[in-house]
N, C-alpha and C positions, 0 to 999 in steps of 0.2 A: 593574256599573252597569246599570239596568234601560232599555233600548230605550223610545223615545218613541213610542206608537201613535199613527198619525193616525186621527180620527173621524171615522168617514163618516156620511154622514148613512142617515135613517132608511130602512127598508124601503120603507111607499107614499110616503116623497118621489121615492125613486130612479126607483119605476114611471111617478109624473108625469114627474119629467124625461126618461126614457126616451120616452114618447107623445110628449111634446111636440118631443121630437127627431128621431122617426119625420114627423111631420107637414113640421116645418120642412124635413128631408129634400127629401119631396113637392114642397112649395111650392118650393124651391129650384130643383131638377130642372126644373118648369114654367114657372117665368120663363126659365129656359136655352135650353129647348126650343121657348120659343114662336116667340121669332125664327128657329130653326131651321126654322119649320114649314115653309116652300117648297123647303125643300134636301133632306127625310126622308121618307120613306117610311113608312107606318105602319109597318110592319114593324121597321124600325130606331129609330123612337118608342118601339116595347112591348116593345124591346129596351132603351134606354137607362132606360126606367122600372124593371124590375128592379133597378139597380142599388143605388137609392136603399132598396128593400124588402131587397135582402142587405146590404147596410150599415147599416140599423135592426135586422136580426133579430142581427148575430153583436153588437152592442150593448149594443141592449136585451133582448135574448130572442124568445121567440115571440110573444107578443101584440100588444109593438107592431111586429115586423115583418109580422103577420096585417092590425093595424090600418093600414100602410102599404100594405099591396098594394090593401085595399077604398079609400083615398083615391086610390092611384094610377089604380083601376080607372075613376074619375069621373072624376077630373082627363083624363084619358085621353079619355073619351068625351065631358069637355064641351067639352074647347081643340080635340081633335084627330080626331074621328069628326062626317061631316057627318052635319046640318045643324049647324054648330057653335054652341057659347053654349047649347046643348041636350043635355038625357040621352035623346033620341028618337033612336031609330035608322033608318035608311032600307031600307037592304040587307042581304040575308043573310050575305053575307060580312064586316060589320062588325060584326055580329051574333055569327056565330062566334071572330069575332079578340078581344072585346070578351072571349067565354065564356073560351077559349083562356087569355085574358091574365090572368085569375082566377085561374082553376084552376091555370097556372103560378107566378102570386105566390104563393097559399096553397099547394103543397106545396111551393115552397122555403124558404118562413119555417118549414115545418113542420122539416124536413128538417135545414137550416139550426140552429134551433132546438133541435133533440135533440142533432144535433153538440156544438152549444154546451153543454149540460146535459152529457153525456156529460163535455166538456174538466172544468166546473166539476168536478163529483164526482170525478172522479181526481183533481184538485190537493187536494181535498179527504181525499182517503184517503189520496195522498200525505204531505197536512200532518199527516194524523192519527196514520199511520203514523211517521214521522219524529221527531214530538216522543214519542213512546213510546220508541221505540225506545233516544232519549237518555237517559230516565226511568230505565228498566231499563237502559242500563248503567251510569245514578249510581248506581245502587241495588247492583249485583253488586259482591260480595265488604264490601259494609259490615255490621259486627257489633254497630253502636251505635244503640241507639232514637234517641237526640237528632241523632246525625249524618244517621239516615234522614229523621226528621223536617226537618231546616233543608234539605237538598236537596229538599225537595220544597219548602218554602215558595218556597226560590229561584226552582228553576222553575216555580212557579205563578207567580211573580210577574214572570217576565221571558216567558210565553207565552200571558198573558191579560190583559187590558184590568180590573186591579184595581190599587184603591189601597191595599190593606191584606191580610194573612194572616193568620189564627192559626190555629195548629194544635194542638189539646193532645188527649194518649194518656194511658191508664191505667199507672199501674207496676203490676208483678207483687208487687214486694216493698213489701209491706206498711208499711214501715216508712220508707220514701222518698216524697216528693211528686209527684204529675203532672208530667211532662214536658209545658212550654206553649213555643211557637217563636213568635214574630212577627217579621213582616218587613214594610215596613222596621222596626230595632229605634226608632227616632227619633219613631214618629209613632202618635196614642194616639187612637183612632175616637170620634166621640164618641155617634150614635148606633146603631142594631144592627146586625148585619150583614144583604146583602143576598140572600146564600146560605147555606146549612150545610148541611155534607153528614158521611154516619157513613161513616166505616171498618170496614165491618161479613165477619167472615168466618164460618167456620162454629163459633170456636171462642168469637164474641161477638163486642161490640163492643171493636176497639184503639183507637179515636180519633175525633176531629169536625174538620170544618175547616169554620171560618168568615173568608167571603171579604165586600169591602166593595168597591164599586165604584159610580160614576155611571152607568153605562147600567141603562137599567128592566128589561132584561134579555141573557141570554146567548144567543145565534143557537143553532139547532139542532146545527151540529157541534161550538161553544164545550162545552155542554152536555153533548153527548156524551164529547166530550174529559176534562173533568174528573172526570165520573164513574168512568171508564177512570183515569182519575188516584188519584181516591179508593179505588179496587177493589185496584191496583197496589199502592198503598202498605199497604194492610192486610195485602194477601201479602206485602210486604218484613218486616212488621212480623213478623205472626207465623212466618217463616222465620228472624229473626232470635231473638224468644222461644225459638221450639221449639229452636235450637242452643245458646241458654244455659241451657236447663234439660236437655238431653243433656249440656252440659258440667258441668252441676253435678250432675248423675245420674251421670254419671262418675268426677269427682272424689268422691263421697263411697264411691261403690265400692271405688277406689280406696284411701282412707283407711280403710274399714273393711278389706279386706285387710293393710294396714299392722299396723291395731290387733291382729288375730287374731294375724298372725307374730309382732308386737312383744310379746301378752301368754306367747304359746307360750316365745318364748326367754327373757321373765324369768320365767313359773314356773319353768323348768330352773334360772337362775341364781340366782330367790329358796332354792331348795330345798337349793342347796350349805350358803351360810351360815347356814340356818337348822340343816342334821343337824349343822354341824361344833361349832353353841351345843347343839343337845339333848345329843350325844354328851359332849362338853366337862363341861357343867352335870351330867348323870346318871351322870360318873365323879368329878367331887367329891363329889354328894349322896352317893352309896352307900358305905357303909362296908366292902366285901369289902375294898378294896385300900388302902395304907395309906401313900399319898402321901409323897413328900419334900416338903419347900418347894422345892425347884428343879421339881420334876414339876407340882407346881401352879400355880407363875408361868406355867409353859410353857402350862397348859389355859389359866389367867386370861388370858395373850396371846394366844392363838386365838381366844377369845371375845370380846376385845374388838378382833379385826382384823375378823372375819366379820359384827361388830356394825356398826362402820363400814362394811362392804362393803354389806350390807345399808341402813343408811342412806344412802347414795351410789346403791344401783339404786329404792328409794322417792323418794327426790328428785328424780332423773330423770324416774323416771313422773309426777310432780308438774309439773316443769317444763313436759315436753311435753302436761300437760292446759292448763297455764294460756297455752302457744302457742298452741294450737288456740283459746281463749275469747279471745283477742287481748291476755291479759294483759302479756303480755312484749313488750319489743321489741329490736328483734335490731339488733347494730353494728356496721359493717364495717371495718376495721383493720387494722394491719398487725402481723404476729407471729412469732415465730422458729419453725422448725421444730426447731429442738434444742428448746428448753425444751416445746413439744409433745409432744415423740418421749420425752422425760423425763420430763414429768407422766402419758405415760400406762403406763412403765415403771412409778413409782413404787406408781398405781393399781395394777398386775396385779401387783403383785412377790409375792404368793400363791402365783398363780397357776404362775411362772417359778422357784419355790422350784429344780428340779431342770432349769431353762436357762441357757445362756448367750447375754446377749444383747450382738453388737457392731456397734459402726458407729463406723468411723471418721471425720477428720474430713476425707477427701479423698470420704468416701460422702453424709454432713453438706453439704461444699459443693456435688455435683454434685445431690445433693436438690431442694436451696434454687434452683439456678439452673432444675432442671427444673418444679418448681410453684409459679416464682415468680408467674405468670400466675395461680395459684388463690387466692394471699393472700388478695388483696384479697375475695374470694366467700368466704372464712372467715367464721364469725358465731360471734360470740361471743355469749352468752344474759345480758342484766342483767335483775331485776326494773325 
Protein backbone atom coordinates (compact mmCIF):
# COMPACT_ATOMS: atom_id res chain seq x y z
CA UNK A 1 0.00 0.00 0.00
CA UNK A 2 1.59 3.11 -1.12
CA UNK A 3 2.58 5.80 1.83
CA UNK A 4 0.53 9.15 1.68
CA UNK A 5 3.06 12.19 0.84
CA UNK A 6 2.11 15.34 2.57
CA UNK A 7 2.46 18.52 0.14
CA UNK A 8 4.42 21.12 1.01
CA UNK A 9 4.06 23.95 -0.15
CA UNK A 10 5.96 25.68 -2.92
CA UNK A 11 9.60 26.76 -2.99
CA UNK A 12 9.27 31.09 -2.95
CA UNK A 13 6.12 30.46 -0.64
CA UNK A 14 8.51 28.72 2.03
CA UNK A 15 11.17 31.77 1.38
CA UNK A 16 8.27 34.25 2.24
CA UNK A 17 7.25 32.46 5.24
CA UNK A 18 10.83 31.96 6.24
CA UNK A 19 11.55 36.34 6.04
CA UNK A 20 8.51 36.81 7.49
CA UNK A 21 9.43 34.57 10.39
CA UNK A 22 12.82 35.97 10.70
CA UNK A 23 11.23 39.56 11.02
CA UNK A 24 8.48 38.58 13.57
CA UNK A 25 11.50 37.01 15.38
CA UNK A 26 13.05 40.59 15.70
CA UNK A 27 9.98 42.25 16.51
CA UNK A 28 9.21 39.67 19.18
CA UNK A 29 12.69 39.95 20.94
CA UNK A 30 12.11 43.94 20.88
CA UNK A 31 9.00 44.16 22.65
CA UNK A 32 10.66 41.68 25.38
CA UNK A 33 13.55 43.76 25.59
CA UNK A 34 12.29 47.05 25.79
CA UNK A 35 11.02 46.80 29.22
CA UNK A 36 14.06 45.28 30.05
CA UNK A 37 15.83 48.17 28.97
CA UNK A 38 16.76 49.75 32.56
CA UNK A 39 17.93 46.20 33.90
CA UNK A 40 20.56 45.56 30.60
CA UNK A 41 23.34 46.49 29.57
CA UNK A 42 24.05 47.02 26.01
CA UNK A 43 26.22 44.44 25.98
CA UNK A 44 23.79 41.68 27.26
CA UNK A 45 21.03 43.45 24.64
CA UNK A 46 23.44 42.52 21.45
CA UNK A 47 23.82 39.59 23.25
CA UNK A 48 20.08 38.48 23.54
CA UNK A 49 19.63 39.86 20.01
CA UNK A 50 21.74 37.12 18.47
CA UNK A 51 19.42 34.81 19.42
CA UNK A 52 16.48 35.58 17.48
CA UNK A 53 19.12 35.73 14.17
CA UNK A 54 20.34 31.90 15.10
CA UNK A 55 17.02 30.71 15.43
CA UNK A 56 15.91 32.30 11.91
CA UNK A 57 19.12 31.23 10.32
CA UNK A 58 19.15 27.09 11.36
CA UNK A 59 15.10 27.90 10.08
CA UNK A 60 15.06 29.40 7.39
CA UNK A 61 18.62 29.36 6.01
CA UNK A 62 21.02 31.97 5.38
CA UNK A 63 19.24 34.84 4.01
CA UNK A 64 16.76 35.33 6.29
CA UNK A 65 18.95 34.86 9.09
CA UNK A 66 21.35 37.62 7.23
CA UNK A 67 17.98 39.60 6.87
CA UNK A 68 17.46 39.22 10.76
CA UNK A 69 20.85 40.42 11.91
CA UNK A 70 20.46 43.88 9.34
CA UNK A 71 16.73 44.41 11.24
CA UNK A 72 18.27 43.47 14.52
CA UNK A 73 21.09 45.67 13.77
CA UNK A 74 18.32 48.92 13.68
CA UNK A 75 16.09 47.80 16.06
CA UNK A 76 19.15 47.72 18.20
CA UNK A 77 20.39 51.18 17.47
CA UNK A 78 16.97 52.81 17.38
CA UNK A 79 15.25 51.33 21.04
CA UNK A 80 18.51 50.99 22.56
CA UNK A 81 21.71 53.10 21.48
CA UNK A 82 21.33 56.87 22.61
CA UNK A 83 19.90 59.30 21.51
CA UNK A 84 17.00 56.73 21.25
CA UNK A 85 13.92 56.88 18.68
CA UNK A 86 17.17 57.54 16.46
CA UNK A 87 19.54 55.79 13.82
CA UNK A 88 22.28 58.69 15.01
CA UNK A 89 24.77 57.76 16.94
CA UNK A 90 26.63 59.94 19.51
CA UNK A 91 29.77 58.06 20.65
CA UNK A 92 32.51 56.03 19.38
CA UNK A 93 31.96 53.28 21.38
CA UNK A 94 28.36 52.78 20.30
CA UNK A 95 29.55 53.27 17.13
CA UNK A 96 31.97 50.31 17.41
CA UNK A 97 29.43 48.03 19.47
CA UNK A 98 26.71 48.97 16.76
CA UNK A 99 29.84 47.66 13.79
CA UNK A 100 30.72 44.79 16.17
CA UNK A 101 27.06 43.60 16.56
CA UNK A 102 26.90 43.24 12.48
CA UNK A 103 29.66 41.77 11.67
CA UNK A 104 28.78 39.23 14.59
CA UNK A 105 25.12 38.55 13.15
CA UNK A 106 26.35 38.11 9.48
CA UNK A 107 29.06 35.70 10.02
CA UNK A 108 26.87 33.61 12.21
CA UNK A 109 23.97 33.39 9.85
CA UNK A 110 26.74 32.69 7.51
CA UNK A 111 28.36 30.14 9.43
CA UNK A 112 25.04 28.93 10.85
CA UNK A 113 23.89 28.58 7.38
CA UNK A 114 26.41 26.39 5.62
CA UNK A 115 26.09 24.08 8.88
CA UNK A 116 22.63 23.93 7.98
CA UNK A 117 23.25 23.25 3.95
CA UNK A 118 25.87 20.97 4.98
CA UNK A 119 22.92 18.83 7.44
CA UNK A 120 20.43 19.37 4.30
CA UNK A 121 22.68 17.65 1.56
CA UNK A 122 23.84 14.59 3.63
CA UNK A 123 20.19 13.70 4.54
CA UNK A 124 19.89 14.22 1.06
CA UNK A 125 22.58 11.72 -0.25
CA UNK A 126 21.67 9.71 2.59
CA UNK A 127 18.06 9.57 1.12
CA UNK A 128 19.56 9.02 -2.25
CA UNK A 129 21.87 6.64 -1.20
CA UNK A 130 19.32 4.42 0.65
CA UNK A 131 16.48 4.18 -1.73
CA UNK A 132 19.08 2.87 -4.32
CA UNK A 133 20.51 0.77 -2.33
CA UNK A 134 16.82 -1.02 -1.82
CA UNK A 135 16.47 -0.82 -5.84
CA UNK A 136 19.43 -2.80 -6.34
CA UNK A 137 18.74 -5.34 -4.03
CA UNK A 138 15.05 -5.83 -5.50
CA UNK A 139 16.75 -6.17 -8.50
CA UNK A 140 19.73 -8.98 -7.45
CA UNK A 141 19.19 -12.37 -8.31
CA UNK A 142 15.85 -11.64 -10.58
CA UNK A 143 15.86 -13.34 -14.22
CA UNK A 144 12.56 -12.05 -15.32
CA UNK A 145 12.03 -8.89 -17.57
CA UNK A 146 8.25 -8.27 -16.20
CA UNK A 147 9.28 -9.13 -12.65
CA UNK A 148 12.16 -6.41 -12.91
CA UNK A 149 9.99 -4.25 -14.46
CA UNK A 150 6.78 -4.26 -11.82
CA UNK A 151 9.47 -3.72 -8.99
CA UNK A 152 10.57 -0.87 -10.22
CA UNK A 153 7.04 0.38 -10.95
CA UNK A 154 6.47 -0.29 -7.14
CA UNK A 155 9.01 1.41 -6.04
CA UNK A 156 8.68 4.40 -8.20
CA UNK A 157 5.62 4.57 -6.98
CA UNK A 158 5.77 4.25 -3.04
CA UNK A 159 9.16 6.72 -3.28
CA UNK A 160 7.96 9.60 -5.40
CA UNK A 161 5.00 11.88 -5.16
CA UNK A 162 3.24 10.27 -8.53
CA UNK A 163 0.00 9.22 -9.35
CA UNK A 164 0.44 6.84 -12.13
CA UNK A 165 3.58 4.40 -13.71
CA UNK A 166 4.02 2.92 -16.81
CA UNK A 167 6.73 1.29 -17.84
CA UNK A 168 6.91 -0.66 -21.10
CA UNK A 169 10.49 -2.62 -22.58
CA UNK A 170 11.11 -4.07 -25.84
CA UNK A 171 11.04 -8.02 -26.29
CA UNK A 172 14.05 -9.69 -27.73
CA UNK A 173 11.73 -12.37 -29.21
CA UNK A 174 10.24 -11.40 -32.04
CA UNK A 175 7.39 -13.03 -31.82
CA UNK A 176 6.09 -12.01 -28.19
CA UNK A 177 4.54 -8.58 -27.44
CA UNK A 178 6.08 -5.58 -25.28
CA UNK A 179 6.14 -6.03 -21.96
CA UNK A 180 3.92 -2.86 -20.46
CA UNK A 181 3.63 -2.69 -16.33
CA UNK A 182 1.32 -0.01 -14.75
CA UNK A 183 0.68 0.77 -11.34
CA UNK A 184 -1.59 1.28 -9.69
CA UNK A 185 -3.19 -1.63 -12.24
CA UNK A 186 -6.88 0.21 -11.22
CA UNK A 187 -6.51 3.55 -12.50
CA UNK A 188 -6.37 4.76 -16.40
CA UNK A 189 -4.60 8.53 -16.95
CA UNK A 190 -6.50 10.35 -18.90
CA UNK A 191 -4.28 13.00 -20.09
CA UNK A 192 -0.18 12.51 -21.07
CA UNK A 193 2.19 11.98 -18.98
CA UNK A 194 4.13 14.43 -17.04
CA UNK A 195 7.68 12.79 -17.47
CA UNK A 196 9.32 10.09 -19.62
CA UNK A 197 12.34 8.98 -19.29
CA UNK A 198 14.39 6.16 -21.74
CA UNK A 199 16.10 3.22 -20.34
CA UNK A 200 18.87 3.73 -22.62
CA UNK A 201 22.42 1.60 -22.29
CA UNK A 202 25.02 0.90 -24.62
CA UNK A 203 23.29 -1.83 -26.29
CA UNK A 204 20.10 0.61 -27.10
CA UNK A 205 17.15 1.55 -25.94
CA UNK A 206 15.42 -1.39 -23.19
CA UNK A 207 12.40 0.68 -22.18
CA UNK A 208 10.46 4.23 -21.35
CA UNK A 209 8.85 5.07 -18.34
CA UNK A 210 6.11 7.39 -18.21
CA UNK A 211 5.26 9.00 -14.87
CA UNK A 212 2.01 11.18 -14.12
CA UNK A 213 1.89 13.38 -11.21
CA UNK A 214 0.21 16.83 -9.96
CA UNK A 215 3.20 18.71 -8.94
CA UNK A 216 4.71 21.21 -12.08
CA UNK A 217 7.59 19.58 -11.35
CA UNK A 218 10.20 17.24 -9.63
CA UNK A 219 12.94 19.12 -6.95
CA UNK A 220 16.34 18.69 -7.98
CA UNK A 221 17.43 15.54 -6.00
CA UNK A 222 13.54 13.85 -7.05
CA UNK A 223 15.10 14.43 -10.47
CA UNK A 224 18.18 13.13 -9.96
CA UNK A 225 16.94 10.10 -8.08
CA UNK A 226 14.84 8.91 -10.86
CA UNK A 227 17.16 9.18 -13.57
CA UNK A 228 19.66 6.93 -11.19
CA UNK A 229 16.45 4.81 -11.25
CA UNK A 230 15.86 4.89 -15.06
CA UNK A 231 19.98 4.13 -15.62
CA UNK A 232 19.56 1.06 -12.89
CA UNK A 233 16.89 -0.49 -14.39
CA UNK A 234 18.34 -0.53 -17.91
CA UNK A 235 21.52 -2.42 -16.34
CA UNK A 236 19.11 -4.90 -14.53
CA UNK A 237 17.40 -5.23 -17.82
CA UNK A 238 20.21 -5.86 -19.94
CA UNK A 239 22.03 -8.11 -17.20
CA UNK A 240 19.17 -10.07 -17.25
CA UNK A 241 18.95 -10.29 -21.55
CA UNK A 242 22.64 -10.98 -21.76
CA UNK A 243 22.12 -14.29 -19.25
CA UNK A 244 19.07 -15.53 -21.31
CA UNK A 245 20.78 -15.33 -24.33
CA UNK A 246 24.24 -17.08 -22.71
CA UNK A 247 21.54 -19.43 -21.69
CA UNK A 248 20.18 -20.07 -24.88
CA UNK A 249 23.85 -19.84 -26.48
CA UNK A 250 24.32 -22.66 -24.13
CA UNK A 251 21.64 -24.65 -24.63
CA UNK A 252 21.84 -24.91 -28.15
CA UNK A 253 25.54 -25.90 -27.85
CA UNK A 254 24.48 -28.08 -25.89
CA UNK A 255 22.03 -29.67 -28.25
CA UNK A 256 24.11 -29.52 -31.00
CA UNK A 257 26.68 -31.70 -29.24
CA UNK A 258 23.80 -34.07 -28.58
CA UNK A 259 22.89 -34.09 -32.29
CA UNK A 260 26.74 -34.96 -33.36
CA UNK A 261 26.99 -38.01 -30.73
CA UNK A 262 23.18 -38.85 -31.44
CA UNK A 263 23.95 -38.95 -35.41
CA UNK A 264 27.58 -40.77 -34.81
CA UNK A 265 25.88 -43.59 -32.78
CA UNK A 266 22.96 -44.11 -35.25
CA UNK A 267 25.22 -44.24 -38.37
CA UNK A 268 27.04 -47.17 -36.49
CA UNK A 269 23.57 -48.79 -35.68
CA UNK A 270 21.89 -47.77 -39.17
CA UNK A 271 24.85 -49.52 -40.72
CA UNK A 272 24.23 -53.04 -38.82
CA UNK A 273 20.87 -53.56 -40.34
CA UNK A 274 21.45 -52.10 -43.35
CA UNK A 275 24.81 -54.98 -44.30
CA UNK A 276 22.70 -57.69 -42.57
CA UNK A 277 19.49 -56.74 -45.70
CA UNK A 278 22.44 -56.22 -48.50
CA UNK A 279 24.31 -59.41 -47.51
CA UNK A 280 20.78 -61.32 -46.94
CA UNK A 281 19.26 -59.71 -50.43
CA UNK A 282 22.76 -60.37 -52.65
CA UNK A 283 22.83 -64.05 -51.24
CA UNK A 284 19.30 -64.88 -52.56
CA UNK A 285 19.94 -62.70 -55.93
CA UNK A 286 23.10 -64.72 -56.80
CA UNK A 287 22.78 -67.91 -58.29
CA UNK A 288 26.45 -69.61 -57.17
CA UNK A 289 24.67 -71.20 -54.18
CA UNK A 290 21.73 -73.09 -54.38
CA UNK A 291 19.43 -72.40 -51.35
CA UNK A 292 17.11 -74.87 -49.50
CA UNK A 293 13.68 -73.36 -48.42
CA UNK A 294 14.58 -73.71 -44.91
CA UNK A 295 18.06 -71.53 -45.69
CA UNK A 296 15.93 -68.92 -47.42
CA UNK A 297 13.09 -68.51 -44.74
CA UNK A 298 16.12 -68.04 -42.47
CA UNK A 299 17.72 -64.95 -44.94
CA UNK A 300 13.91 -63.77 -45.54
CA UNK A 301 13.82 -63.62 -41.37
CA UNK A 302 16.78 -61.50 -41.12
CA UNK A 303 15.76 -59.23 -43.47
CA UNK A 304 12.70 -58.61 -42.20
CA UNK A 305 14.06 -58.42 -38.44
CA UNK A 306 16.86 -55.88 -39.50
CA UNK A 307 14.00 -54.19 -41.59
CA UNK A 308 12.00 -53.39 -38.46
CA UNK A 309 15.06 -52.73 -36.58
CA UNK A 310 15.80 -50.07 -38.93
CA UNK A 311 12.45 -48.79 -38.98
CA UNK A 312 12.27 -48.51 -35.01
CA UNK A 313 16.03 -46.36 -35.13
CA UNK A 314 14.31 -43.89 -38.31
CA UNK A 315 11.17 -43.41 -36.15
CA UNK A 316 13.09 -42.51 -33.26
CA UNK A 317 15.03 -39.91 -35.18
CA UNK A 318 11.61 -38.81 -36.17
CA UNK A 319 10.29 -38.54 -32.97
CA UNK A 320 13.00 -36.63 -31.41
CA UNK A 321 12.84 -34.00 -34.54
CA UNK A 322 9.24 -33.52 -33.93
CA UNK A 323 10.13 -32.98 -29.79
CA UNK A 324 12.54 -30.40 -30.49
CA UNK A 325 9.67 -28.61 -33.13
CA UNK A 326 7.24 -28.80 -29.98
CA UNK A 327 5.35 -31.37 -31.83
CA UNK A 328 4.87 -34.00 -29.33
CA UNK A 329 3.88 -33.94 -25.91
CA UNK A 330 5.31 -35.72 -23.34
CA UNK A 331 3.09 -37.67 -20.23
CA UNK A 332 3.89 -38.52 -17.00
CA UNK A 333 2.48 -41.87 -15.58
CA UNK A 334 3.01 -44.52 -13.84
CA UNK A 335 4.57 -47.90 -15.25
CA UNK A 336 5.93 -51.14 -14.46
CA UNK A 337 9.44 -51.78 -14.63
CA UNK A 338 9.10 -55.57 -15.65
CA UNK A 339 7.15 -54.85 -18.75
CA UNK A 340 9.99 -52.08 -19.42
CA UNK A 341 12.94 -54.36 -18.80
CA UNK A 342 10.69 -56.78 -21.26
CA UNK A 343 9.92 -54.37 -23.99
CA UNK A 344 13.29 -53.50 -24.18
CA UNK A 345 14.61 -57.34 -24.00
CA UNK A 346 12.10 -58.13 -26.68
CA UNK A 347 13.57 -54.85 -28.89
CA UNK A 348 17.40 -56.27 -28.56
CA UNK A 349 16.66 -59.91 -28.77
CA UNK A 350 19.07 -59.64 -32.13
CA UNK A 351 21.23 -58.36 -30.54
CA UNK A 352 21.35 -61.11 -27.18
CA UNK A 353 21.01 -63.94 -29.88
CA UNK A 354 24.25 -65.50 -27.92
CA UNK A 355 23.06 -64.01 -24.05
CA UNK A 356 21.65 -64.93 -21.38
CA UNK A 357 19.70 -62.59 -19.82
CA UNK A 358 18.16 -63.02 -15.99
CA UNK A 359 16.47 -61.17 -13.38
CA UNK A 360 14.73 -62.54 -11.10
CA UNK A 361 11.82 -61.52 -9.28
CA UNK A 362 13.25 -60.72 -5.67
CA UNK A 363 15.94 -58.46 -8.28
CA UNK A 364 12.25 -57.21 -10.12
CA UNK A 365 11.06 -56.14 -6.75
CA UNK A 366 14.14 -54.53 -5.16
CA UNK A 367 14.16 -52.58 -8.64
CA UNK A 368 10.89 -51.17 -8.49
CA UNK A 369 11.18 -50.08 -4.67
CA UNK A 370 14.75 -48.55 -5.64
CA UNK A 371 13.44 -46.15 -8.74
CA UNK A 372 10.23 -45.85 -7.48
CA UNK A 373 11.01 -42.07 -6.92
CA UNK A 374 11.84 -41.98 -10.92
CA UNK A 375 8.45 -43.23 -12.13
CA UNK A 376 6.65 -40.75 -12.04
CA UNK A 377 9.75 -38.46 -14.17
CA UNK A 378 9.27 -41.42 -16.75
CA UNK A 379 7.73 -39.78 -20.18
CA UNK A 380 6.21 -41.67 -22.24
CA UNK A 381 6.14 -39.98 -26.09
CA UNK A 382 2.23 -39.69 -27.76
CA UNK A 383 1.84 -37.86 -30.92
Amino acid sequence: MKSKTVSKPPQYLRGVIAHLVAGAAILITTLILIPLKPYLGIQQIALLYLLPIMVSTVMGGLTPGIMAGVLAFFTFNYYFIEPYFTLRVHTTQDLITLIIFLMVGIVMSQLIGQAREGIRLARIREWEAVHMYQLISAFAGIQDLRKIVTVLADDILKTFPVEFVQISIQNDDKTEKNITVTQPTDLIPNANPNMTLSMETNRGIEGEISLWHSHSQFTQEQDRLIHAYANQAALALERTRLVQSENKARLLEESDQLKTSLLNSVSHELRSPLAVIKASVSSLRSGAVDWNPEAQQDLLSSIEEETDHLNLLVGNLLDMSRIEAGALQLQRRWNSILEIVQGTLSKMKPQLVDHQILYPSWWVTKSCWSLASRLLSFQQITP
